[in-house]
C-alpha positions in Angstrom: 32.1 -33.0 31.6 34.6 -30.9 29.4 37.6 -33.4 29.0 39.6 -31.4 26.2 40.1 -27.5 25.1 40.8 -27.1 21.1 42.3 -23.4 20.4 42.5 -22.0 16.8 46.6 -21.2 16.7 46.5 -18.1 14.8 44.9 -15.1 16.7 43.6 -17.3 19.1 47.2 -18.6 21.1 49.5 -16.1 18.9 48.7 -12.4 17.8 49.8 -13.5 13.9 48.6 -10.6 12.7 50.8 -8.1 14.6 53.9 -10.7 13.9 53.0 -10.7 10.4 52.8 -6.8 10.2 56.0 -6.2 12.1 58.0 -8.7 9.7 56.4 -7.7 6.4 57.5 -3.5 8.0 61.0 -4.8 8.7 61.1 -6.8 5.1 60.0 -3.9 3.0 62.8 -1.4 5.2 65.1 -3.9 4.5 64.3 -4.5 0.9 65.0 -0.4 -0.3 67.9 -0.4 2.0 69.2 -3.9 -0.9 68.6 -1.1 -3.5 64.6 -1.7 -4.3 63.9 1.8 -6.0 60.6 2.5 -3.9 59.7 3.7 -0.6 59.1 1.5 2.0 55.4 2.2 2.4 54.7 1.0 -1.2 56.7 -2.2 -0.6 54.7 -3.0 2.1 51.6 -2.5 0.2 52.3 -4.7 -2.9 53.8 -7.5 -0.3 50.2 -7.0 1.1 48.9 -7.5 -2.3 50.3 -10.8 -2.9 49.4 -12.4 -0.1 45.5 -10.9 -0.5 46.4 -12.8 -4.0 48.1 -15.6 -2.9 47.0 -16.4 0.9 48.5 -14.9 4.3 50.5 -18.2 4.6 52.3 -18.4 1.0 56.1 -18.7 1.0 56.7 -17.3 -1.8 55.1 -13.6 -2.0 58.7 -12.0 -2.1 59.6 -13.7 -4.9 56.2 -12.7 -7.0 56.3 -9.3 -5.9 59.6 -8.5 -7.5 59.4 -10.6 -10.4 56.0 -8.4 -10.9 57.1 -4.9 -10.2 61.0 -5.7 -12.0 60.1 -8.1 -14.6 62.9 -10.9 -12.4 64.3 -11.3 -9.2 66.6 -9.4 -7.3 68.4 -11.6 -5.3 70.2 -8.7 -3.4 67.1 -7.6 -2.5 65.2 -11.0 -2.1 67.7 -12.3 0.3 67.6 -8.9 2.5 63.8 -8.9 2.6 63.5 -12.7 3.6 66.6 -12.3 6.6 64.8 -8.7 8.0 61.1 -10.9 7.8 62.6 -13.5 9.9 64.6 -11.9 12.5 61.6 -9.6 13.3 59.0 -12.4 13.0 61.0 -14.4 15.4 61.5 -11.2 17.6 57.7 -10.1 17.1 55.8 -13.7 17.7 54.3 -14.3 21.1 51.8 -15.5 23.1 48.5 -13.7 24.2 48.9 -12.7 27.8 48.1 -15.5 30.5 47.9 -18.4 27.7 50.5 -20.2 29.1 49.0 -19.8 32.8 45.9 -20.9 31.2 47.6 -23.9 29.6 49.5 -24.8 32.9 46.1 -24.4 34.5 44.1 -26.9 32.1 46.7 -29.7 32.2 46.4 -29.9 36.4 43.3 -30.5 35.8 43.3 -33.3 33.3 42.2 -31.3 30.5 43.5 -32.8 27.2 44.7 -29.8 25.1 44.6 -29.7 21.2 45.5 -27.2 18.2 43.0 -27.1 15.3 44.6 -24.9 12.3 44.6 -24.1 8.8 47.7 -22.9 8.7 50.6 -25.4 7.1 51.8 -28.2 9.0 55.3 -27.2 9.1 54.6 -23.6 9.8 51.8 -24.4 12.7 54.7 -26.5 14.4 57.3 -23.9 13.7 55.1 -21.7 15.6 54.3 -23.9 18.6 58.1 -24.9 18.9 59.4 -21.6 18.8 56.4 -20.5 21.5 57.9 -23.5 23.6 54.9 -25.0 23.6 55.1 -28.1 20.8 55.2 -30.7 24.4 51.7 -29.3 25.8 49.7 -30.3 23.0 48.1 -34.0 22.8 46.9 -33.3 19.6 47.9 -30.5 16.7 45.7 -30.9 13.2 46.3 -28.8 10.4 45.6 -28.4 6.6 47.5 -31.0 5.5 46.2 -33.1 8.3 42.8 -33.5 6.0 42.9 -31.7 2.9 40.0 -29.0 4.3 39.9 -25.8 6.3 37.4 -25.1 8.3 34.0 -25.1 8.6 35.0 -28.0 7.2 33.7 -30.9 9.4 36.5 -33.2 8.5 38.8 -31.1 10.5 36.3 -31.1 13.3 36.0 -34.8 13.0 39.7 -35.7 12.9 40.7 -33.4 16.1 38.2 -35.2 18.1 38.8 -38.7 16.9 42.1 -38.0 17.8 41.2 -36.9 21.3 39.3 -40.2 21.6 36.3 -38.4 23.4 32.8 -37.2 22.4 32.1 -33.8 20.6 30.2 -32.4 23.0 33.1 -33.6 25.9 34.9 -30.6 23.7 35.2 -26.9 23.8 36.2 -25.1 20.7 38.1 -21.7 21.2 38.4 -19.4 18.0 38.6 -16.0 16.6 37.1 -16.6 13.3 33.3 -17.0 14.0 32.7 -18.1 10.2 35.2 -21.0 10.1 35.7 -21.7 13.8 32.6 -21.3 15.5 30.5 -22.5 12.7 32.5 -25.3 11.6 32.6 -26.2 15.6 29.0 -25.8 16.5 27.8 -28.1 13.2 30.5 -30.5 14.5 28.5 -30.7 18.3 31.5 -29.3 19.9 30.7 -26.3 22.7 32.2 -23.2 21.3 34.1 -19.8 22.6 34.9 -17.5 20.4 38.0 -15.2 20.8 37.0 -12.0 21.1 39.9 -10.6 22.0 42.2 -12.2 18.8 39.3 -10.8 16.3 40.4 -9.3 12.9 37.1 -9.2 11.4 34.1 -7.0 11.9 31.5 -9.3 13.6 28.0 -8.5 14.6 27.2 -12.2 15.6 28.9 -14.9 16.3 26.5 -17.7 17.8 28.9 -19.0 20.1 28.1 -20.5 23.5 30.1 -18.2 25.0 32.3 -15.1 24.0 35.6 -14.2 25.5 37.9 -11.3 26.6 40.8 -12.8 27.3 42.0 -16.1 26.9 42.5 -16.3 30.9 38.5 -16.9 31.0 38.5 -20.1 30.0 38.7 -22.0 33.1 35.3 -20.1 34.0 34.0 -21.4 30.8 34.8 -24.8 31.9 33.6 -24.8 35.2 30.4 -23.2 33.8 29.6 -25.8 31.1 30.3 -28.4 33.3 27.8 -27.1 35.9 25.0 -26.8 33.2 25.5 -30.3 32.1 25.5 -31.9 35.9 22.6 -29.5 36.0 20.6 -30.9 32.9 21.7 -34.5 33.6 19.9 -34.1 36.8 17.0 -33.2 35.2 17.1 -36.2 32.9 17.1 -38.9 36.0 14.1 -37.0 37.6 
């Protein structure tokens, strides 16, 4: 019987992406506005840059990208860029539709819920509190949790130790079939990937089950559960 439901944060609970997008448009805006001799459009692109240099979740890619294109920093420009990215991040970041029906949903049931995420611990729970949903978690791991992103087993391993219940007692929902599938499936968890959050061109994904919407779920559940009554009659005949 499925006893817990571990979601990927990023792309799986929030659309990051789009957040990300929207802030890094209204930083770059912001950032000629300050003075920054360039169009808006190239701005964008070399903040792009860094992170592809840097990762997606590094603090600092303001500060690089104008100590690389001016030789120092701006701090005119700096600060405008960093106040636009957060006002429009915190405007821009929600939930996928019905994930917090879904949630509501799980816990009636009993369902332990987790959060399994490479993102930073303070930024994953910067997310979930500003989502409103930091109390509905009984677990949140992240990269500093263990030291390893996923497909990583110790990350696997820690989430479900955490839990207190068996691997396959688990389902692991993702969009990233390479980390979070993968990592998931080698750990003995059931796995869903998240269709629906993809960023990534994907001809296979070799997950149990695949996803359009975050509302199916439940029928996952309910599905898995009947296969294992099914197989465990099997075993006793």
């Amino acid at each position: 019987m499925i006893r817990a439901v571990v979601f990927d944060l990023d792309n799986t609970l929030v659309d990051f992406m789009k957040m990300k997008d929207r802030a890094v448009d209204a930083a770059a805006w912001a950032m000629v506005d300050a003075g920054l001799q360039m169009t808006p459009e190239d701005v964008k692109r070399g903040i792009y840059d860094q992170y592809d240099k840097h990762g997606i979740e590094s603090q600092d890619v303001f500060d690089k990208y104008l100590t690389e294109i001016l030789g120092e920093i701006d701090y005119r420009v700096l600060a405008a860029g960093i106040i636009a990215y957060r006002k429009a991040r915190e405007a821009s970041l929600q939930p996928y539709p019905h994930v917090r029906i879904v949630i509501a949903k799980l816990l009636r049931r009993g369902v332990k819920l987790a959060v399994l995420s490479d993102a930073p611990r303070r930024e994953a729970w910067l997310r979930l509190c500003q989502l409103g949903l930091h109390h509905e978690f009984d677990v949140v791991v992240t990269y500093e949790d263990t030291g390893y992103r996923k497909p990583h087993p110790e990350p696997f391993a820690r989430v479900i130790d955490k839990l207190g219940i068996a691997p396959r007692e688990a389902i692991m929902v993702g969009d990233w079939p390479e980390r979070d599938v993968a990592g998931a499936k080698e750990a003995g968890l059931w796995t869903v990937w998240a269709k629906y959050g993809s960023v990534h061109a994907v001809e296979t994904t070799n997950a149990d089950y695949e996803i359009e919407s975050v509302d199916e779920i439940v029928d996952v559940i309910d599905a898995i559960d009947s296969r294992m009554a099914s197989d465990a009659t099997t075993n006793d005949v």
